[in-house]
C-alpha positions as CSV (number, residue, x, y, z in Angstrom):
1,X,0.0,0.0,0.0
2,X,1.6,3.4,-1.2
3,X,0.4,4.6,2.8
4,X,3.1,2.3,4.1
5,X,5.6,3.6,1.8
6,X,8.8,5.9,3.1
7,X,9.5,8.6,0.6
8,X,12.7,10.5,0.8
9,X,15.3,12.8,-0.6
10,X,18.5,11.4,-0.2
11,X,21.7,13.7,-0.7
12,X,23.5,12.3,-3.9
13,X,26.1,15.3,-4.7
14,X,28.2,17.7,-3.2
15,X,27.0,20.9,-4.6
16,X,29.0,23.6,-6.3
17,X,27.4,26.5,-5.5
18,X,23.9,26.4,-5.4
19,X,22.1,22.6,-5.3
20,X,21.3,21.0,-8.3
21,X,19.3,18.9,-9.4
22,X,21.7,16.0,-10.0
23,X,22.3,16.9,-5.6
24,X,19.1,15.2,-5.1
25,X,18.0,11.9,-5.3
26,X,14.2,10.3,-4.7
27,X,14.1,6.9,-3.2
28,X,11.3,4.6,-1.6
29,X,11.1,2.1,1.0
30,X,8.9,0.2,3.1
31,X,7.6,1.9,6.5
32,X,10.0,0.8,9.2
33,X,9.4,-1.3,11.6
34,X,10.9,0.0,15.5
35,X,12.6,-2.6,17.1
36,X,13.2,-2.5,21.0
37,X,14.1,0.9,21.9
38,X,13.1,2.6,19.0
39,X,10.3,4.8,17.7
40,X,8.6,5.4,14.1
41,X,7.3,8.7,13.4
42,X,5.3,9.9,11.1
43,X,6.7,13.9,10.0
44,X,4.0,16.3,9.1
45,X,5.9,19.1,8.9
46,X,9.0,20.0,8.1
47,X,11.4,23.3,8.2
48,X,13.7,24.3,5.4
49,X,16.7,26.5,6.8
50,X,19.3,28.2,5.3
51,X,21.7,25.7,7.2
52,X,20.7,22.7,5.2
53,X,23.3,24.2,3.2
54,X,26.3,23.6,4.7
55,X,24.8,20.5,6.0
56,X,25.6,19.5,2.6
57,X,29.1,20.4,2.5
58,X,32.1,17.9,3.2
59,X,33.3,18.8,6.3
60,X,32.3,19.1,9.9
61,X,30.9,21.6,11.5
62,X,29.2,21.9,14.7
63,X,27.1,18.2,13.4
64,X,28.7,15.9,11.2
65,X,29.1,15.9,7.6
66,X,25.7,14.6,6.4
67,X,27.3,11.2,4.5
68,X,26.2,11.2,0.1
69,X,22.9,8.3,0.3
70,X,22.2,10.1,3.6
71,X,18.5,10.9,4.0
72,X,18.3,15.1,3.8
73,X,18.8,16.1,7.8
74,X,15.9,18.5,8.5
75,X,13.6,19.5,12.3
76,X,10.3,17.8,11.6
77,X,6.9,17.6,14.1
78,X,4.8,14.5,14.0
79,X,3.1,12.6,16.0
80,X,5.0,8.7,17.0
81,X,2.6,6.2,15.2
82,X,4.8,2.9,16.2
83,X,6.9,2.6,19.5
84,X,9.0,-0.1,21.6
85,X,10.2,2.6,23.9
86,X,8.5,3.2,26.7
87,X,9.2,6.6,26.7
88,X,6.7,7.2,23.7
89,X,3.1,6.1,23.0
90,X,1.6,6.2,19.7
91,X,0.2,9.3,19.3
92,X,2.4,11.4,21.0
93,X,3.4,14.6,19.5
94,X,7.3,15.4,19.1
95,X,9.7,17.6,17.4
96,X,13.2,16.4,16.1
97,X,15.7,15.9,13.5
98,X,13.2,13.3,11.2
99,X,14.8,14.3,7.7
100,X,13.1,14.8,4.3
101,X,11.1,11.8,4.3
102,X,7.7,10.2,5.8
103,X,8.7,8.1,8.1
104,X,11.5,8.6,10.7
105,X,12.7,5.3,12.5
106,X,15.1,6.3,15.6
107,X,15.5,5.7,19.0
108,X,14.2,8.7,20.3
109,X,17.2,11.0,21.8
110,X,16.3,13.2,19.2
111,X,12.8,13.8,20.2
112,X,11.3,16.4,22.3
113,X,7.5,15.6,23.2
114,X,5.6,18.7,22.7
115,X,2.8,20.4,24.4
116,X,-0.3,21.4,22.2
117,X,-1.7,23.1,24.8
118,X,0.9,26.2,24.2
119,X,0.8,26.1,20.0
120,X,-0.3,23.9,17.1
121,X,1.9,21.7,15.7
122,X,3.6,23.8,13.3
123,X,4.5,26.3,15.7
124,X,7.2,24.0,17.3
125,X,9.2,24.4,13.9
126,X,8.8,28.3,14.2
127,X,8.0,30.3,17.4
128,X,9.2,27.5,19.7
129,X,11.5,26.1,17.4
130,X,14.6,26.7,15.8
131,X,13.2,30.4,14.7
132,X,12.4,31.5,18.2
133,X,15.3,29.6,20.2
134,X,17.8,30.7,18.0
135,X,16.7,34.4,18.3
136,X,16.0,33.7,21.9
137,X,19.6,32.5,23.0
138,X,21.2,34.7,20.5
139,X,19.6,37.8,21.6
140,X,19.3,37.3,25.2
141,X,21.6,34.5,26.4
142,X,24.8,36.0,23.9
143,X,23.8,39.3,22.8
144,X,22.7,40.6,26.4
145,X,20.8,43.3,25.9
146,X,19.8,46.0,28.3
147,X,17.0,48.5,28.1
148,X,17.6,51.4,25.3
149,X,20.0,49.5,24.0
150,X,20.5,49.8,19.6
151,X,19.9,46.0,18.2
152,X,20.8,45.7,14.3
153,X,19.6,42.5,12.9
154,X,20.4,41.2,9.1
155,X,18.2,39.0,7.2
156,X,15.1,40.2,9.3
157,X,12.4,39.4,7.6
158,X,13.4,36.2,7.8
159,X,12.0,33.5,10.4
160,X,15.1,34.4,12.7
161,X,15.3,37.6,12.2
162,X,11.9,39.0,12.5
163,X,11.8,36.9,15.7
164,X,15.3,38.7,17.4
165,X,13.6,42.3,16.4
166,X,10.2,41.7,18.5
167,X,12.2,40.2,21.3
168,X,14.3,43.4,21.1
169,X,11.3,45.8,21.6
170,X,9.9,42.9,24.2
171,X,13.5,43.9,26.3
172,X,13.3,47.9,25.9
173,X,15.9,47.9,23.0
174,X,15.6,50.0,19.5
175,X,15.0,47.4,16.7
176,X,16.4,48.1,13.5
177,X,16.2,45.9,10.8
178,X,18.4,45.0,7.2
179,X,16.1,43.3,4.6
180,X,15.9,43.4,0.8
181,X,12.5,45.2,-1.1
182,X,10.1,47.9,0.6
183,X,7.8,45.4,1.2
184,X,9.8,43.5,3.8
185,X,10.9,46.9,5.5
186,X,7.2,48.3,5.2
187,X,6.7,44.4,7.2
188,X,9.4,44.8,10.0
189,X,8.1,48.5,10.6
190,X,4.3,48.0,10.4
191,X,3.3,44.5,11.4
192,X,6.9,43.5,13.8
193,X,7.2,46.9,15.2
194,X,10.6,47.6,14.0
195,X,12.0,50.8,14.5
196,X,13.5,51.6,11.7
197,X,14.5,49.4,8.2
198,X,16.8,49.3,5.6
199,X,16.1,48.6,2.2
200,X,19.7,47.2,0.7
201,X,18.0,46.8,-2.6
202,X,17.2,50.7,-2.6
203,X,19.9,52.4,0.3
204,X,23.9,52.4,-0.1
205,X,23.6,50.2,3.5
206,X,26.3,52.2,5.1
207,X,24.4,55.3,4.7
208,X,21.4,53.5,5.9
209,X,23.1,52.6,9.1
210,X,23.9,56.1,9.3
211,X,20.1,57.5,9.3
212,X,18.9,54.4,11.7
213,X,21.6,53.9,13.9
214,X,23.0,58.0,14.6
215,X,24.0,57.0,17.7
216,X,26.3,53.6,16.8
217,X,25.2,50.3,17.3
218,X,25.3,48.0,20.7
219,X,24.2,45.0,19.3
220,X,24.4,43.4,15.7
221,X,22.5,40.5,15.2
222,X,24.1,38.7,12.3
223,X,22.4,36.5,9.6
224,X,24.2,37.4,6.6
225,X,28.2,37.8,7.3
226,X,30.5,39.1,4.2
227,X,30.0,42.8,3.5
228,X,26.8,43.0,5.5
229,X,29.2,42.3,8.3
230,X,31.9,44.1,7.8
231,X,29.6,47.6,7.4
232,X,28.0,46.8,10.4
233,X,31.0,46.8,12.5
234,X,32.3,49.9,11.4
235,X,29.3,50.9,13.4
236,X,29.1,49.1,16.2
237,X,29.5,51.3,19.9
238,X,32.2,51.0,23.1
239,X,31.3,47.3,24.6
240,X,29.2,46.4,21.8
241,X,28.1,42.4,21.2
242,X,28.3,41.4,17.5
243,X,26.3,37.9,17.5
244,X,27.3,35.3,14.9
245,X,23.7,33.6,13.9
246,X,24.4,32.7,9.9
247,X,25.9,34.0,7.1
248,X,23.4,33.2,4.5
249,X,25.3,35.5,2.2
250,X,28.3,32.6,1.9
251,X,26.8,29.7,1.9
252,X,27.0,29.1,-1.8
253,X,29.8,31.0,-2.5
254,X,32.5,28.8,-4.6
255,X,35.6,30.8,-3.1
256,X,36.5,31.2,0.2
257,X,36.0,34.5,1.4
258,X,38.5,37.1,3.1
259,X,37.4,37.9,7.2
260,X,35.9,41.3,7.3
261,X,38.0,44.2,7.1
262,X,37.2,46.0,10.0
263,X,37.7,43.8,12.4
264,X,40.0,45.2,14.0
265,X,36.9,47.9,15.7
266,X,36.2,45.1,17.8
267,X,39.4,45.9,19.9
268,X,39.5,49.9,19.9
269,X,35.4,49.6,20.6
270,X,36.4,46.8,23.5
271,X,33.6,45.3,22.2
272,X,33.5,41.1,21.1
273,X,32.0,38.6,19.1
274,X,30.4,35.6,19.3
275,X,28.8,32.8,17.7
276,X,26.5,30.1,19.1
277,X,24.3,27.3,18.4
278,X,21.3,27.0,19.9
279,X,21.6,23.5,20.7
280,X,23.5,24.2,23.1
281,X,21.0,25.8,25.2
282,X,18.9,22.6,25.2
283,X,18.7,22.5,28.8
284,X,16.9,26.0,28.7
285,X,14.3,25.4,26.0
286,X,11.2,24.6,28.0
287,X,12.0,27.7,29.7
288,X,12.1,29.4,27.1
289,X,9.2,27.9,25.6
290,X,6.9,28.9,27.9
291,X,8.6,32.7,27.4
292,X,8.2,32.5,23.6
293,X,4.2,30.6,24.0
294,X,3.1,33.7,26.3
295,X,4.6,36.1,23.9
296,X,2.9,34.5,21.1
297,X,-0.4,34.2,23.0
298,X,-0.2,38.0,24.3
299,X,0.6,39.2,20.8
300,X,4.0,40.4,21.5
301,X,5.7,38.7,18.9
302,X,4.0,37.3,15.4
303,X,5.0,35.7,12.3
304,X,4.7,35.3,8.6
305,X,4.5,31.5,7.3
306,X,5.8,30.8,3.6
307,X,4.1,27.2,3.3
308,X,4.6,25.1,0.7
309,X,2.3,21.7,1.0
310,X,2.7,18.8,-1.1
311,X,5.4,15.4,-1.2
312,X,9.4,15.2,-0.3
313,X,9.4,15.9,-3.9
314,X,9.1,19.9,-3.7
315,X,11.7,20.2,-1.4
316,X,14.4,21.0,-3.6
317,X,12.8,23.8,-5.1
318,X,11.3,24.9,-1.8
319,X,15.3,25.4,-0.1
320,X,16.2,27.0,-3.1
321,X,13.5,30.1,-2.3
322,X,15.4,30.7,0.7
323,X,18.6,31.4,-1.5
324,X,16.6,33.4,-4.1
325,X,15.3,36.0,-1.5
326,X,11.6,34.9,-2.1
327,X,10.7,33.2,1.1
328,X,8.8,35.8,3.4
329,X,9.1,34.4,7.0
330,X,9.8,31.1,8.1
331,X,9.9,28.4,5.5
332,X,8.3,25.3,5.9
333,X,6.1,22.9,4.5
334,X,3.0,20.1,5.2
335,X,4.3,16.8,3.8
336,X,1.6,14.8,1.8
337,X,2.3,11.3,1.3
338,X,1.9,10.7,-2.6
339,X,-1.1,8.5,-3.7
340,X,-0.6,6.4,-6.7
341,X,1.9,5.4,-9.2
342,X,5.2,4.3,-6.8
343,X,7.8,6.2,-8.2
344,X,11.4,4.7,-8.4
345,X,14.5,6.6,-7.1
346,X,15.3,8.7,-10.4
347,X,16.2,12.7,-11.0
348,X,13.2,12.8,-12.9
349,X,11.2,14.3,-10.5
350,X,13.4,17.6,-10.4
351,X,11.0,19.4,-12.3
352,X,10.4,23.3,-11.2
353,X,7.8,22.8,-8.6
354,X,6.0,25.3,-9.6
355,X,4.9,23.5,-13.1
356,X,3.9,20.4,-11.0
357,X,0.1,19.9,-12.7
358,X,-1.5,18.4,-9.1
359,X,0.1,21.7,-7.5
360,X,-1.5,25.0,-7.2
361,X,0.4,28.2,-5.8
362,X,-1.1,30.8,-4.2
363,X,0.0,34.3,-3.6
364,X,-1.3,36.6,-0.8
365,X,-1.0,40.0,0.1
366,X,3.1,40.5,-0.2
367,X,3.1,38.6,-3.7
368,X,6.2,36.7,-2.7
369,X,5.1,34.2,-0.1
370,X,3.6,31.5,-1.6
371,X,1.5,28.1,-0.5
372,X,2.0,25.0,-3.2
373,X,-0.9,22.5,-2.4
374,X,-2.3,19.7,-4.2
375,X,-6.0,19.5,-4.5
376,X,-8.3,22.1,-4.5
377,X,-8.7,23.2,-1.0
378,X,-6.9,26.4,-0.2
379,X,-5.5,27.6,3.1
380,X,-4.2,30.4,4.4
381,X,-0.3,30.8,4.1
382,X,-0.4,32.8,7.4
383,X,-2.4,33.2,11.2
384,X,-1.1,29.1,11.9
């Protein structure tokens, strides 16, 4: 029965540059079976990150070089539908690392159970997931931020981003954000509370940071890295914290690129810089959780949700929005499991998902989020 059949996209290439489709490959299996110890669970949803990218890459970084025939590491929620460990019971709801496919067989360290009580299911990938916690220890646990406090943040209309500027303005700080197109800065200004953005597509951003930031800049929240970074710290106050978060800006780049220039502010401003993960906060997450869920509930902080819903299938295409700028808010999507024709492991697939016949796209109100469904029922890319 094609309902007991694992789809998944399997990493078949280092990529050059940007992934290709020869990167990817499709493969099916049978559902697996847990044996003692182990859980299956069934991903509903899953986050696309601009990490993925370097998870891709030869060489290890703070999590092992995903091996080529590797299932595509990604976070997923689902709910446990088979378990021989008696610290799951089918039905349970958990977040973990359940890769691009639809089934995930493991043992459970991976897993967090998750309460529904505080947010739907797809929530745990964005608010109190790796969007929230990452801006949460970033900001807070790293960046430090005291009240009236300047706090720059790169990329923010992005699912980190937009999260570290409302937790700014939570804390008593100024919020200024770096995004690309008015309609991301018109976003962060009038839905986020931003106050101030700056448009790099229409603003030399050095003279931006000049008319947002007069007075210098005590924390820069950083998403981007290469020249993003380096103008930024040519800014940056006495005792400043510059937090390392991504560098989205590099992660396709071919040839390695030269440290940033100005650097050397760090030691006339006495100021430092850091970078993190934020799995290494995992002892402080429910903790943080429960700060992120009341925030959420009380309207304090709100997001944007680019969904795409469909198979494994769309997922290349769907990471490669992230790269092209067109993903508004945190990318994710609803995994379907395919009805039909089994497919065999073949590029094939690969097509643009956007000319996929069962797939409809939908564009709202800032024309560049979009929700890719099959069928004909339509639902709202935004208010999960």
């Amino acid at each position: 029965m094609t309902e007991n059949i694992n789809r998944q996209i399997r990493l078949a290439g280092r990529p050059i540059g940007l992934p290709k489709d020869s990167d990817w490959e499709l493969a099916e299996e049978v559902m697996p079976t847990p044996e003692p110890g182990q859980v299956v669970v069934r991903n509903r949803f899953l986050s696309v990150d601009p990490a993925m990218r370097g998870w891709m890459n030869d060489r290890k970084t703070y999590v092992p070089p995903l091996p080529l025939g590797a299932v595509m590491r990604a976070l997923t929620v689902g709910e446990v539908i088979e378990s021989e460990n008696s610290d799951f019971a089918p039905g349970d709801p958990v977040a973990g690392l359940g890769g691009v496919q639809t089934f995930a067989l493991g043992d459970g360290r991976d897993l967090q159970k998750i309460d529904l009580s505080l947010a739907p299911l797809p929530v745990w990938l964005d608010t109190l997931g790796i969007a929230g916690l990452t801006a949460y220890c970033g900001l807070l646990e790293v960046g430090e931020p005291k009240e009236g406090d300047t706090v720059l943040v790169s990329g923010a209309a992005g699912s980190v981003g937009a999260h570290v500027g409302q937790i700014a303005k939570i804390k008593g700080c100024r919020a200024i954000g770096i995004a690309g197109g008015a309609k991301k800065c018109s976003y962060l200004m009038e839905q986020l509370g931003f106050d101030a953005a700056i448009d790099y597509k229409d603003e030399k951003l050095s003279d931006g940071l000049k008319r947002a930031c007069p007075d210098g800049i005590d924390i820069y929240f950083d998403n981007v890295g290469g020249d993003t970074l380096n103008t930024a710290l040519a800014r940056i106050n006495v005792g400043a914290r510059v937090v390392i978060c991504g560098a989205i800006s590099q992660y396709n780049a071919t040839d390695i690129s030269a440290g940033p220039s100005a650097y050397i502010n760090l030691l006339g401003r006495r100021s430092r810089m850091q970078g993190f993960i934020y799995f290494d906060y995992r002892s402080k997450w429910p903790t943080m959780q429960k700060d992120l869920a009341e925030w959420r509930t009380t309207g304090k902080i709100s997001t944007e949700h680019d969904i795409a819903q469909g198979d494994v299938d769309i997922f290349p295409d769907t990471l490669l929005r992230l790269f092209r700028g067109d993903n508004f808010g945190n990318a994710y999507f609803q995994m379907n499991q395919r009805r039909g024709k089994r497919w065999s492991a073949s590029k094939a697939f690969l097509r643009p998902v956007l000319s996929r016949p069962n797939l409809t796209v939908i564009t709202n109100a800032h024309s560049r989020r979009i929700l890719v469904e099959s069928g004909g029922d339509k639902k709202r890319a935004t208010g999960i």
